[in-house]
N, CA and C atoms as an extended XYZ file, in Angstrom:
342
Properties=species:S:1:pos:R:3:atomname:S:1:resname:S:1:resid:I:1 pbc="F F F"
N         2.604       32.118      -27.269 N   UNK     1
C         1.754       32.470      -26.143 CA  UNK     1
C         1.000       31.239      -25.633 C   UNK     1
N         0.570       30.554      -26.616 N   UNK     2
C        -0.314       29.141      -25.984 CA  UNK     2
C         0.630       28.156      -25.216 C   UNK     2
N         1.842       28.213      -25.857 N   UNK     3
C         2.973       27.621      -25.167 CA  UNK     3
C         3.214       27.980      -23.679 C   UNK     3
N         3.453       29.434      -23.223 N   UNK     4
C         3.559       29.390      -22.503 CA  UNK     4
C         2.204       29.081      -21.417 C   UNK     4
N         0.944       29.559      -21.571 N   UNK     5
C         0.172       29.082      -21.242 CA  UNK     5
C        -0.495       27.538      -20.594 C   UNK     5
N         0.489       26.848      -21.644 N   UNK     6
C         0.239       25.568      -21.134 CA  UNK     6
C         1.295       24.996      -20.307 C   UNK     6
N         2.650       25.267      -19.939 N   UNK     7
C         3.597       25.197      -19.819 CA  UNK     7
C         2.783       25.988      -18.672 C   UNK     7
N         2.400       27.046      -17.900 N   UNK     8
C         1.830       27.629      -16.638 CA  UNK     8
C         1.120       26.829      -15.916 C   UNK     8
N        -0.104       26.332      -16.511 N   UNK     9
C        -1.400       25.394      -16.507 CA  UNK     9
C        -0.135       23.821      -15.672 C   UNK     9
N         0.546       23.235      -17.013 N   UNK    10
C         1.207       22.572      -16.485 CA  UNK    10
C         1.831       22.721      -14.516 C   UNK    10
N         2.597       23.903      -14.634 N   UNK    11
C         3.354       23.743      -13.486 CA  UNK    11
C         2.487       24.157      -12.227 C   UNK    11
N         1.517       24.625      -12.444 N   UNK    12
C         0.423       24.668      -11.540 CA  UNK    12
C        -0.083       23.484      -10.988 C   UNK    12
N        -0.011       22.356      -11.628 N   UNK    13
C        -0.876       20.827      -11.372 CA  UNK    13
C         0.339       20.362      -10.369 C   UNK    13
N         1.089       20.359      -11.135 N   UNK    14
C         2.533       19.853      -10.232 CA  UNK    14
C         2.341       20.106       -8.757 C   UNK    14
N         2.800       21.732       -8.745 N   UNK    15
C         2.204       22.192       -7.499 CA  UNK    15
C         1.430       21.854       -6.928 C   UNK    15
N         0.402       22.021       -7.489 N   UNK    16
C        -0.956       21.257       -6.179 CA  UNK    16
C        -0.732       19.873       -6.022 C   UNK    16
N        -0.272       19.324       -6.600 N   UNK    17
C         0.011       17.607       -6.709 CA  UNK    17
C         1.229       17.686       -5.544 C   UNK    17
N         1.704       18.275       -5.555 N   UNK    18
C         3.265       18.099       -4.327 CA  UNK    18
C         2.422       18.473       -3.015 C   UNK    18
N         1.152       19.610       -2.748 N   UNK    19
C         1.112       20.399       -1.940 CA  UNK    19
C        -0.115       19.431       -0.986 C   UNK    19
N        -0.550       18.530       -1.979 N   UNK    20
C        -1.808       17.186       -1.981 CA  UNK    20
C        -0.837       16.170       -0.919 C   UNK    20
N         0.750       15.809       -1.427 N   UNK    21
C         1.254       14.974       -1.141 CA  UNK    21
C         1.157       14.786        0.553 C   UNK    21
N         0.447       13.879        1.022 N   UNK    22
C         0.392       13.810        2.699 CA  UNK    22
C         1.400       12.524        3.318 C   UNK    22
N         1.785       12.550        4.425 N   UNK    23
C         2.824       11.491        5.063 CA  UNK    23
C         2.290       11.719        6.208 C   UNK    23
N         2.470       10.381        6.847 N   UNK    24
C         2.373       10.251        8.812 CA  UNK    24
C         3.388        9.792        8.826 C   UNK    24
N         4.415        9.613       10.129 N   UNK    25
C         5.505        9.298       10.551 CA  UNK    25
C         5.302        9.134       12.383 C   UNK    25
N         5.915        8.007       12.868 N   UNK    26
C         5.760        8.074       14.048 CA  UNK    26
C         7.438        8.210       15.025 C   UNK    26
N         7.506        8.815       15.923 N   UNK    27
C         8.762        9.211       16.288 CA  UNK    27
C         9.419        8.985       17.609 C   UNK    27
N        10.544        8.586       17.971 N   UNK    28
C        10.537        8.249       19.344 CA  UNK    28
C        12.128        9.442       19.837 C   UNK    28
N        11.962       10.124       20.334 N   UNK    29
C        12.947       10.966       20.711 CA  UNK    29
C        14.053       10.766       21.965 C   UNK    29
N        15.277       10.642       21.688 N   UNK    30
C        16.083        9.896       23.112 CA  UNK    30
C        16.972       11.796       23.579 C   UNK    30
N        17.563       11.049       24.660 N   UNK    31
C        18.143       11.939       25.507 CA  UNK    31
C        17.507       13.200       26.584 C   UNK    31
N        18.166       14.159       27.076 N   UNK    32
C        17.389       14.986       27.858 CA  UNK    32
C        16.755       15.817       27.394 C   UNK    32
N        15.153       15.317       27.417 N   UNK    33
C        13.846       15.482       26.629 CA  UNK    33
C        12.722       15.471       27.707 C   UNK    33
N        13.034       15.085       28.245 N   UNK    34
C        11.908       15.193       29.664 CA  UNK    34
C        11.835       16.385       30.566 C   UNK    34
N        11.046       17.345       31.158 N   UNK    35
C        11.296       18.356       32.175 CA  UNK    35
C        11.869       19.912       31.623 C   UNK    35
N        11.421       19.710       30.228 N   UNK    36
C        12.549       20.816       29.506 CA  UNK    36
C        11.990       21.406       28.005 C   UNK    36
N        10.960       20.800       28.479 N   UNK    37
C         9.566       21.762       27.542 CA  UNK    37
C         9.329       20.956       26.545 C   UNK    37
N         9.910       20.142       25.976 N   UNK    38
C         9.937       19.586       24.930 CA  UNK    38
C         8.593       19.511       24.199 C   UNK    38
N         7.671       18.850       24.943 N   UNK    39
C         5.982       18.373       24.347 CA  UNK    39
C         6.023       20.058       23.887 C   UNK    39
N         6.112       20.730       24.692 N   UNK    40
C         4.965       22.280       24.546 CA  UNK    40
C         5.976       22.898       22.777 C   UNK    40
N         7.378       22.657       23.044 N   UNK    41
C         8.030       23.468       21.818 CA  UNK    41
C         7.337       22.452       20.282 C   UNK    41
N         7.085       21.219       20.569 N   UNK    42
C         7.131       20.240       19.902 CA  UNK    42
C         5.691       20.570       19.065 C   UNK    42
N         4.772       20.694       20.086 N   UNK    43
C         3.082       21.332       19.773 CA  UNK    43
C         3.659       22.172       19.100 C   UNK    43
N         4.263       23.514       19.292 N   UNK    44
C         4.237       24.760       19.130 CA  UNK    44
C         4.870       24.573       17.319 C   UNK    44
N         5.851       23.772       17.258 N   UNK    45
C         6.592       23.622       16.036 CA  UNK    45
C         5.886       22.934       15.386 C   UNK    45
N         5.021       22.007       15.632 N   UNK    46
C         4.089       21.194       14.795 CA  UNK    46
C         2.937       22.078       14.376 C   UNK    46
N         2.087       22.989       14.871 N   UNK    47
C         1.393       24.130       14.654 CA  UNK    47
C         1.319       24.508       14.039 C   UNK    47
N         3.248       25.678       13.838 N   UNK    48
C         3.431       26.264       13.056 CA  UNK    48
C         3.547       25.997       11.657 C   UNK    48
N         4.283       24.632       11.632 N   UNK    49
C         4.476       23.943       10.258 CA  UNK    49
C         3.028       23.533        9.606 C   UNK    49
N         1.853       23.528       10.440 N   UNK    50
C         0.525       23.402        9.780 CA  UNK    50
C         0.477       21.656        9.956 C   UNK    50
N         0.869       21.015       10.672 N   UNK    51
C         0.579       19.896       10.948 CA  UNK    51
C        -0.030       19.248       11.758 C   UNK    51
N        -0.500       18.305       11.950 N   UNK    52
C        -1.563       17.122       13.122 CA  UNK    52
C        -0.577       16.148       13.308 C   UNK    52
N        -1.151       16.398       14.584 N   UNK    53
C        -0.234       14.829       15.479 CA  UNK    53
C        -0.345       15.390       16.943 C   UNK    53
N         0.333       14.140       17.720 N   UNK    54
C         0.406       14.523       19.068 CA  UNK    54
C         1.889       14.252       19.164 C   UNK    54
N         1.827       14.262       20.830 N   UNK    55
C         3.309       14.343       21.999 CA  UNK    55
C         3.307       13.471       23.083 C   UNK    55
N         3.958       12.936       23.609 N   UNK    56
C         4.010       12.284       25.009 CA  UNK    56
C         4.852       11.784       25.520 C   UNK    56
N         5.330       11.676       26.549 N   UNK    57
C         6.352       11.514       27.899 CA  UNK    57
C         6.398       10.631       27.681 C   UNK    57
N         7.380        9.395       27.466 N   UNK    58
C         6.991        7.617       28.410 CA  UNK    58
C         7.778        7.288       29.563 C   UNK    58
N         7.745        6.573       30.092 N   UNK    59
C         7.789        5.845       31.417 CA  UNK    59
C         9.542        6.045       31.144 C   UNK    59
N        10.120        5.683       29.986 N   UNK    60
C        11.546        5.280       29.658 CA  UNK    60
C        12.467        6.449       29.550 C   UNK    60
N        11.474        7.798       29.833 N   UNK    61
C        12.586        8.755       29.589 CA  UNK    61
C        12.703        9.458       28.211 C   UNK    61
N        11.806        9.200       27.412 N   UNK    62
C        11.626        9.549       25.503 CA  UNK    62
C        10.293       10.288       25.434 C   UNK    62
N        10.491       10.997       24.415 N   UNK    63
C         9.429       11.251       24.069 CA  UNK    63
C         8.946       10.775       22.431 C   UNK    63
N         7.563       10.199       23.088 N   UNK    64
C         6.910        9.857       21.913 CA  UNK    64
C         5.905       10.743       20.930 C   UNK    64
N         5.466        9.892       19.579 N   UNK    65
C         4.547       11.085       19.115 CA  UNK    65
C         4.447       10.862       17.785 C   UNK    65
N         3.059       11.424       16.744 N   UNK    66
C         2.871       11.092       15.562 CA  UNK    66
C         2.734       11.922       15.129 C   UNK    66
N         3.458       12.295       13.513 N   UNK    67
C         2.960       13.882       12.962 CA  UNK    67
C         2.466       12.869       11.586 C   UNK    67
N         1.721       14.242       10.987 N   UNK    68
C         0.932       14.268        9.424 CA  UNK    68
C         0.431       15.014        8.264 C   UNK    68
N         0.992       15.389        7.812 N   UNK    69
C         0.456       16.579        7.112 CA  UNK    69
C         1.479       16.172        5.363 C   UNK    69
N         1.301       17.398        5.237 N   UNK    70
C         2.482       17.867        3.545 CA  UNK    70
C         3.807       16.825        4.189 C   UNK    70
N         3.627       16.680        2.779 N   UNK    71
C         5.124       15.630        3.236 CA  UNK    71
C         6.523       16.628        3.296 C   UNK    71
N         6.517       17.656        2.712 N   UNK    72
C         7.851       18.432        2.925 CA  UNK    72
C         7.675       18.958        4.153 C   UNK    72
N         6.315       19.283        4.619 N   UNK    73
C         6.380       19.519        6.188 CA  UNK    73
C         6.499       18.833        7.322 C   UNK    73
N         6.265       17.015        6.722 N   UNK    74
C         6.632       15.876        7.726 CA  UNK    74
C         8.054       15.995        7.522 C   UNK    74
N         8.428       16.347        6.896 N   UNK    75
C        10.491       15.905        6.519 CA  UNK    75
C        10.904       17.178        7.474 C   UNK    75
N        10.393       18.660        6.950 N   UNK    76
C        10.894       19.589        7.491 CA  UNK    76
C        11.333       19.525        9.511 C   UNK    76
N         9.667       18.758       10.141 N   UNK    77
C         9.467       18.659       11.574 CA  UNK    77
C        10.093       17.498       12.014 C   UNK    77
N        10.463       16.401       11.171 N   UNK    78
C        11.930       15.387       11.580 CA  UNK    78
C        13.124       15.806       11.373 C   UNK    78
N        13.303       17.110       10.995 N   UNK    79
C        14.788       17.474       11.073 CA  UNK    79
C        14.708       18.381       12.585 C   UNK    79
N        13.288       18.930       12.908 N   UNK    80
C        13.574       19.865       13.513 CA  UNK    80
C        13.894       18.733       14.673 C   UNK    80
N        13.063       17.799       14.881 N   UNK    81
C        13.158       17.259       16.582 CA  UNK    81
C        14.164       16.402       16.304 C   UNK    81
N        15.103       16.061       15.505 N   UNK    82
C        16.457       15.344       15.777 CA  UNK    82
C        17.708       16.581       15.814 C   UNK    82
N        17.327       17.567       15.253 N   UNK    83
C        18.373       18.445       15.730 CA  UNK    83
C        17.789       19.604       16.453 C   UNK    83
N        16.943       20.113       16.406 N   UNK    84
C        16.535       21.532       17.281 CA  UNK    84
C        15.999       20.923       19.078 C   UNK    84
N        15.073       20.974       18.998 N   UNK    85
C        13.710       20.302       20.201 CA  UNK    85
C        13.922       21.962       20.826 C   UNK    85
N        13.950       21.565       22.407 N   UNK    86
C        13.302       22.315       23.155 CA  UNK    86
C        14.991       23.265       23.379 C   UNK    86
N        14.492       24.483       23.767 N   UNK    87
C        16.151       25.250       23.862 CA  UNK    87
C        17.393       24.387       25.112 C   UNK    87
N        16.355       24.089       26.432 N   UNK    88
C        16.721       23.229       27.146 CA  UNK    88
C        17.267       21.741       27.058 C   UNK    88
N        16.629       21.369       25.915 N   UNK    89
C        17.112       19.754       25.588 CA  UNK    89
C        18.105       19.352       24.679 C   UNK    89
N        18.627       17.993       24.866 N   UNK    90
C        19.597       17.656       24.045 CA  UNK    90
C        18.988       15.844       23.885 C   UNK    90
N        19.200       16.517       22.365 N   UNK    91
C        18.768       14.968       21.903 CA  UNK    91
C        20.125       14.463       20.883 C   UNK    91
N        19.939       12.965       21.679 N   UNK    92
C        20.981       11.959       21.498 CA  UNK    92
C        20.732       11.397       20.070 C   UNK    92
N        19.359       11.118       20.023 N   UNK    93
C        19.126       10.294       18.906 CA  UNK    93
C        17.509       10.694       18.578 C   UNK    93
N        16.994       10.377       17.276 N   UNK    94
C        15.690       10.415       16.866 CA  UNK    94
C        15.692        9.010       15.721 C   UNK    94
N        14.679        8.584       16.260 N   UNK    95
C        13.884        7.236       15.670 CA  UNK    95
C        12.761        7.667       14.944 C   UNK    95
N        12.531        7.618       13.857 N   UNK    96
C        11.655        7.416       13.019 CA  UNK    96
C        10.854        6.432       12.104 C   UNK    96
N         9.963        5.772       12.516 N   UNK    97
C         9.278        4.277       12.011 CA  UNK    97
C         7.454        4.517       11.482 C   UNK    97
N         7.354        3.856       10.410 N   UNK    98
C         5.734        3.545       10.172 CA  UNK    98
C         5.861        5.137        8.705 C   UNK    98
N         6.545        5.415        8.400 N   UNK    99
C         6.645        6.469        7.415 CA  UNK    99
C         5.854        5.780        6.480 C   UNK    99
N         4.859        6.448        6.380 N   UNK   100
C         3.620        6.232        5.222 CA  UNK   100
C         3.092        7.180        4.453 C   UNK   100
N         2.707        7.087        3.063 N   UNK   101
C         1.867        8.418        2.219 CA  UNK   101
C         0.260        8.093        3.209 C   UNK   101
N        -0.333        8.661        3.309 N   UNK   102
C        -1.833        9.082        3.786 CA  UNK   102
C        -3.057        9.690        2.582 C   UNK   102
N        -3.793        9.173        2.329 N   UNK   103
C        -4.290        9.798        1.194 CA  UNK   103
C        -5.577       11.256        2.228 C   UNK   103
N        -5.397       10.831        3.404 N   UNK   104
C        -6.499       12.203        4.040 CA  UNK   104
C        -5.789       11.947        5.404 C   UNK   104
N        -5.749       12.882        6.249 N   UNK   105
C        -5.436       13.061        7.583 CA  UNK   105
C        -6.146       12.124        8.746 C   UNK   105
N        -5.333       11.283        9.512 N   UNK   106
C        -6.387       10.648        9.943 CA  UNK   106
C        -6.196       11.440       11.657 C   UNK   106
N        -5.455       12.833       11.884 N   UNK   107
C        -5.234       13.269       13.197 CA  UNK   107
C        -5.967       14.879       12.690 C   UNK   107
N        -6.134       15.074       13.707 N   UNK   108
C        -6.414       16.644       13.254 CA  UNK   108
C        -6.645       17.751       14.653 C   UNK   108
N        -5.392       18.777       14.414 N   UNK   109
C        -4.704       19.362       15.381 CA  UNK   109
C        -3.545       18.729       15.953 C   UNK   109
N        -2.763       19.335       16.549 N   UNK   110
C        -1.591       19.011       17.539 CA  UNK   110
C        -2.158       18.928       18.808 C   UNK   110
N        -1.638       18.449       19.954 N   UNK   111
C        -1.766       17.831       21.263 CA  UNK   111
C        -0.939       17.224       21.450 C   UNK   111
N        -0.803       17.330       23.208 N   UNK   112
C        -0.257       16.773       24.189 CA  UNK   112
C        -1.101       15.349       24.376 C   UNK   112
N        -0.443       14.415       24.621 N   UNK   113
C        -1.131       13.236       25.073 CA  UNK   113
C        -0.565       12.959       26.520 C   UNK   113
N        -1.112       12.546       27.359 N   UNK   114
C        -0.706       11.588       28.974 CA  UNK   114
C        -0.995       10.407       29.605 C   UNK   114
């Protein structure tokens, strides 16, 4: 019984230790991404996943943008915007640069930027 007890205790720390684990990532999104909801699905999916960061248009036709949170939820929201995005869009490519652990959030909430 103490065995298992500690062996519980144990996998509990783990847990919170994975759930502690924070990442920022900054992202540059190519193809037809502009005019096609993208920022708003992008907020909306960053939200849901419980993450901070923003969105934004550039001059070049991409969309830019920084997420942060649980790191399985930074991994989870770079799969979504290199393969999902907006129902309207098609993305060519996703760039991902500056992938860092974070020891505290330095964004807080999702947003549109302009």
């Amino acid at each position: 019984m103490l065995l298992l007890m500690i062996l519980f205790c144990f996998s509990n720390v783990n847990m919170s230790e994975k759930h502690l684990h924070l990442s920022s990532v900054e992202f540059e999104i190519f193809g037809n991404v502009q005019g096609v909801c993208f920022r708003m699905y992008t907020e909306d999916q960053g939200r849901s996943l419980g993450l901070s960061g923003w969105v934004k248009n550039t001059r070049q036709g991409t969309v830019v943008g920084e997420i942060q949170g649980p790191s399985d939820k930074v991994e989870e929201m770079k799969l979504w915007l290199k393969n999902v995005g907006s129902p309207s869009s098609r993305i060519d490519r996703a760039v991902f640069s500056n992938q860092r652990d974070v020891s505290r959030l330095e964004l807080h909430g999702f947003s549109t930027r302009y």
